[in-house]
C-alpha positions as CSV (number, residue, x, y, z in Angstrom):
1,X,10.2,6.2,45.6
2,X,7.6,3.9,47.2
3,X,6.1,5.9,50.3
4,X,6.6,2.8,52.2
5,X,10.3,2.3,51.1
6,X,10.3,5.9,52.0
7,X,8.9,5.6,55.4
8,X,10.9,2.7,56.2
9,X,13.7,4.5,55.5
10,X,13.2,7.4,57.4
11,X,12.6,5.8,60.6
12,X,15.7,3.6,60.2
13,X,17.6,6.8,59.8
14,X,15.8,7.9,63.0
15,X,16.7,4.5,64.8
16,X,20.6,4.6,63.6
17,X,20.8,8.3,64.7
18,X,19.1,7.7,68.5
19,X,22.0,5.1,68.5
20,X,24.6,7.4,67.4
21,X,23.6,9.1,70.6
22,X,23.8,5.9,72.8
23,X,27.0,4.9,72.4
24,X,28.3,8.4,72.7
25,X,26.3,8.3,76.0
26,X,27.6,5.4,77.0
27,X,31.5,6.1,76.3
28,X,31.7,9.7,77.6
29,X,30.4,11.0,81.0
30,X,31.4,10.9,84.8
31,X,29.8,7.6,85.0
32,X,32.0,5.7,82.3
33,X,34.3,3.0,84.0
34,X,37.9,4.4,83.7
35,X,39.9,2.0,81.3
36,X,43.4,2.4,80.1
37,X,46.9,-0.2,80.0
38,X,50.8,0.5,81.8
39,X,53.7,-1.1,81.0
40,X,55.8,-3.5,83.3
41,X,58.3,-5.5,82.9
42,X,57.9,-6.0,79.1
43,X,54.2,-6.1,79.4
44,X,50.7,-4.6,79.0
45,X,48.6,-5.0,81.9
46,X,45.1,-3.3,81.0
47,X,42.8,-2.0,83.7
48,X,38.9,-1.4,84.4
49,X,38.2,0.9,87.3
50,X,34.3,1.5,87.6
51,X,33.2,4.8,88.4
52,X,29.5,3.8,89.1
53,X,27.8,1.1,91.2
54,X,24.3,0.4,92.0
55,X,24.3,-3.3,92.8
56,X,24.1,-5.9,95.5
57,X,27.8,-6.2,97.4
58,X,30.8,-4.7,96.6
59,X,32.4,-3.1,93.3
60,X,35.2,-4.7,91.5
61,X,38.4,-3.8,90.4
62,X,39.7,-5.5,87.2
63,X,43.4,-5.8,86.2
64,X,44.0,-8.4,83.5
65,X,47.4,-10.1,84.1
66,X,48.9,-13.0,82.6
67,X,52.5,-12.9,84.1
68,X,52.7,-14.8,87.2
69,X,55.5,-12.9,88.4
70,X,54.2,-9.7,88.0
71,X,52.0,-9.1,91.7
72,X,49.2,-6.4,92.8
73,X,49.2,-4.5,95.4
74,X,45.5,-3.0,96.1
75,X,45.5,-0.3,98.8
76,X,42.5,1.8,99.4
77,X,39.9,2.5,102.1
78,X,37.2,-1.0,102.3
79,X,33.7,0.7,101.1
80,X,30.5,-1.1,100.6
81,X,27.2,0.9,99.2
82,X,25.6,3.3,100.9
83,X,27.1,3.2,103.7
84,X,31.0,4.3,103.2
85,X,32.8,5.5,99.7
86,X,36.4,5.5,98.7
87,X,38.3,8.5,96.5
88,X,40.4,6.4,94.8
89,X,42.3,2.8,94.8
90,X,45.6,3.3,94.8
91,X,46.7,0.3,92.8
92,X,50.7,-0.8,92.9
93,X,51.7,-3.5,90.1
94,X,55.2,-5.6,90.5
95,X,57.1,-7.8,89.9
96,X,61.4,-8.6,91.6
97,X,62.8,-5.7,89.2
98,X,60.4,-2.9,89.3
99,X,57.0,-1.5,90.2
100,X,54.4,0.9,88.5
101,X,51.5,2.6,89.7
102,X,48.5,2.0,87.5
103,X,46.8,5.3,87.5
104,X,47.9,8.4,89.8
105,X,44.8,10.7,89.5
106,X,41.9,9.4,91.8
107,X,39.1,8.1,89.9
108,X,36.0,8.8,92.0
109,X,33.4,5.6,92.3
110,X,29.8,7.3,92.8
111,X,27.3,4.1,94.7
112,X,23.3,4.5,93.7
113,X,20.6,3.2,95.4
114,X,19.6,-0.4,93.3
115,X,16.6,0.3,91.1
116,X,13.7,-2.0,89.8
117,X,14.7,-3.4,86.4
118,X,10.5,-3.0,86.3
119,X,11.6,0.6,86.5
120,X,14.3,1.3,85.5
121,X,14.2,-0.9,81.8
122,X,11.0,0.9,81.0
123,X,12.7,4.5,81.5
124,X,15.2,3.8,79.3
125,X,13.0,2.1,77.1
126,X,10.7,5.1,76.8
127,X,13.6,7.8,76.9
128,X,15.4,6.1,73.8
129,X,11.6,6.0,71.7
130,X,11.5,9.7,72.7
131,X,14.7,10.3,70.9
132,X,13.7,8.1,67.9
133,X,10.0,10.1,67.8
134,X,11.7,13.3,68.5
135,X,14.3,12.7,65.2
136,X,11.6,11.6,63.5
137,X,8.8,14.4,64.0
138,X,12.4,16.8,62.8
139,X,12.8,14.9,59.6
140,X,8.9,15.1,58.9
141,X,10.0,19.3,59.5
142,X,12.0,19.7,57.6
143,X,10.8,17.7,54.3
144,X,7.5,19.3,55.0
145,X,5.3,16.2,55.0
146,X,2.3,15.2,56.6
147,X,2.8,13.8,59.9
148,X,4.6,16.9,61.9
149,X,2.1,17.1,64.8
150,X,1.4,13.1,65.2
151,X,5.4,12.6,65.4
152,X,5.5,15.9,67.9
153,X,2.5,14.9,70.4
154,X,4.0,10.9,70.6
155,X,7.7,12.8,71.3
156,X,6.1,14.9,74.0
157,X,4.1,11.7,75.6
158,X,7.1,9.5,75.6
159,X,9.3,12.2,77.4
160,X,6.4,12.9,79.9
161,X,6.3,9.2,80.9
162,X,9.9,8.6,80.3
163,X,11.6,11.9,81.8
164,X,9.3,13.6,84.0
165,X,7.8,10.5,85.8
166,X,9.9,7.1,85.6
167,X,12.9,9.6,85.2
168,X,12.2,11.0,89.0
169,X,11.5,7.3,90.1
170,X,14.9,5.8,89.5
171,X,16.3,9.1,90.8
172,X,14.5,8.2,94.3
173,X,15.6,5.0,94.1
174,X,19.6,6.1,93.0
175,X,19.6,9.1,95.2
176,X,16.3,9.0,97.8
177,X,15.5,12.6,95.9
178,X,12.8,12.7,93.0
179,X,14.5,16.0,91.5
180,X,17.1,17.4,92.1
181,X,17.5,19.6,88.8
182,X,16.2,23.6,88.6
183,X,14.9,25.1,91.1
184,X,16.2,22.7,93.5
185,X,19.6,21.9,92.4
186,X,22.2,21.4,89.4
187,X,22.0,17.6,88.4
188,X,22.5,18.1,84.5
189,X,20.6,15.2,83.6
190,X,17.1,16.3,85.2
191,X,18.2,19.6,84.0
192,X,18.7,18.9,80.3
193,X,15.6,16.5,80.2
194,X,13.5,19.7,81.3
195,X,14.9,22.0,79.0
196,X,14.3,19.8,75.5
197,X,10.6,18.5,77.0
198,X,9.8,22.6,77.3
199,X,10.7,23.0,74.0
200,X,8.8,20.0,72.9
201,X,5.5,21.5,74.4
202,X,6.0,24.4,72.9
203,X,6.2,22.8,69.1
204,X,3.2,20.9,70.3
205,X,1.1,23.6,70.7
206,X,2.5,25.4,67.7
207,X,1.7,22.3,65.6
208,X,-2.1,22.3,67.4
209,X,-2.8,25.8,65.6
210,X,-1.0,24.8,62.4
211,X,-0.3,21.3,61.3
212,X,2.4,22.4,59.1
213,X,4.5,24.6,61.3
214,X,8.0,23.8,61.2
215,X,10.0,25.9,62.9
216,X,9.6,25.2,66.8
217,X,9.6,21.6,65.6
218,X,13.1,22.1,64.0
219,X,14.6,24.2,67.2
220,X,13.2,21.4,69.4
221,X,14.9,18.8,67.0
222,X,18.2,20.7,67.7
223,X,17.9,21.8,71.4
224,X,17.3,17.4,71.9
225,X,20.3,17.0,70.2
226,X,22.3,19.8,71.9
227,X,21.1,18.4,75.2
228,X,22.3,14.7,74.3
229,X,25.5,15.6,73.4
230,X,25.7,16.8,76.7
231,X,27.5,13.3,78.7
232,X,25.1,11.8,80.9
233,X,25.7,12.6,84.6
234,X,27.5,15.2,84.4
235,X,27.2,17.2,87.6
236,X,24.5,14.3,88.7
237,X,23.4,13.4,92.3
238,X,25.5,12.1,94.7
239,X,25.4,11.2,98.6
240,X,28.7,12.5,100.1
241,X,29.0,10.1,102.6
242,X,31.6,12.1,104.6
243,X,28.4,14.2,105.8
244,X,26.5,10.9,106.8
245,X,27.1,9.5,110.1
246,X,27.7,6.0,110.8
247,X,24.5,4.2,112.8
């Protein structure tokens, strides 16, 4: 095969796989606005509750409706960010016949601070090159070719910048705390970025002394993708606002 067929190929595999990992991100987790449908007289009403919130003004509750007859009833406690929260809306559908509840376990919505796109695009930017680099400097493992330590050191520098300081930067500006992983807390996410950039370092300076050397490369290939499968924000910071007093 052309080596640049071949190269092109490779790093689409490494693209495609970091966005395996996205979506699965993005779908699972604490964070994931709860969805689901109930039935009321004859109909399915679907509903979005969101479970995270770190813009201007309220959050929103959607229910999508189209019977006219068919009402809502929204009880829960008023909250706006940052300064008061809510456990759960209790939401009552309907219509002259019956009525249905539209979820009965609370669904907790978590407010964050409002961070800097300027910020905040670039650590995302940089953490999602990290995991294409860091599938990349695997594949170069295991096939044993040539680039092992270029592909390692450009993983490592991207989860510097990206993790360990943009990553603490939106967490001040989400939280007001920089880190609140090991030895200071239990946030997962801080946690589990710490654990596969350790790993990382160390396959770096394996691959220093030895170009070739595979196998810290390969266990920090898999520890990355233990650690992503891993839903994002699980046990993640968060202000209990029952321990803040009102000014």
């Amino acid at each position: 095969m052309n080596p640049k067929l071949k190269s092109f190929l490779l790093w689409t595999f490494s693209v495609i796989f970091m966005m395996v990992f996205v979506v699965y991100q993005r779908l699972t987790g604490p964070t994931h606005p709860s969805r689901g449908k109930v039935e009321i007289a004859g109909e399915t009403v679907k509903y979005k509750l969101l479970r995270s919130w770190g813009n201007e003004g309220d959050a929103k509750i959607e229910v999508e409706v189209e019977d006219q007859n068919i009402n809502g009833i929204f009880k829960f406690r008023r909250f706006k960010s940052h300064d008061e929260w809510s456990e759960v809306p209790n939401i009552i559908l309907s219509n002259d016949n019956t009525s249905v509840t539209v979820r009965e376990e609370p669904v907790i919505l978590r407010f964050t601070g409002i961070v800097p796109k300027y910020i905040l695009y670039p650590h995302i930017l940089l953490m999602f090159l990290a995991m294409v680099f860091s599938i990349r400097a695997g594949i170069e493992a295991y096939y044993r070719r040539d680039n092992i330590f270029k592909f390692t050191q450009y993983t490592v520098i991207l989860f510097f910048l990206g993790g360990l300081i943009l990553g603490p930067i939106v967490q001040k500006y989400a939280f007001d705390a920089l880190w609140t992983g090991w030895p200071f807390g239990h946030d997962l996410t801080d946690n589990k970025t710490l654990v596969a950039f350790v790993f990382w370092v160390i396959a770096m300076f394996k691959t220093m002394k030895d170009k070739k050397h595979r196998t810290w490369v390969l266990i920090a290939t898999a520890a990355l993708i233990a650690v992503y499968l891993i839903p994002h924000s699980v046990l993640g910071s968060e202000i209990d606002f029952t321990q803040v007093q009102n000014k």
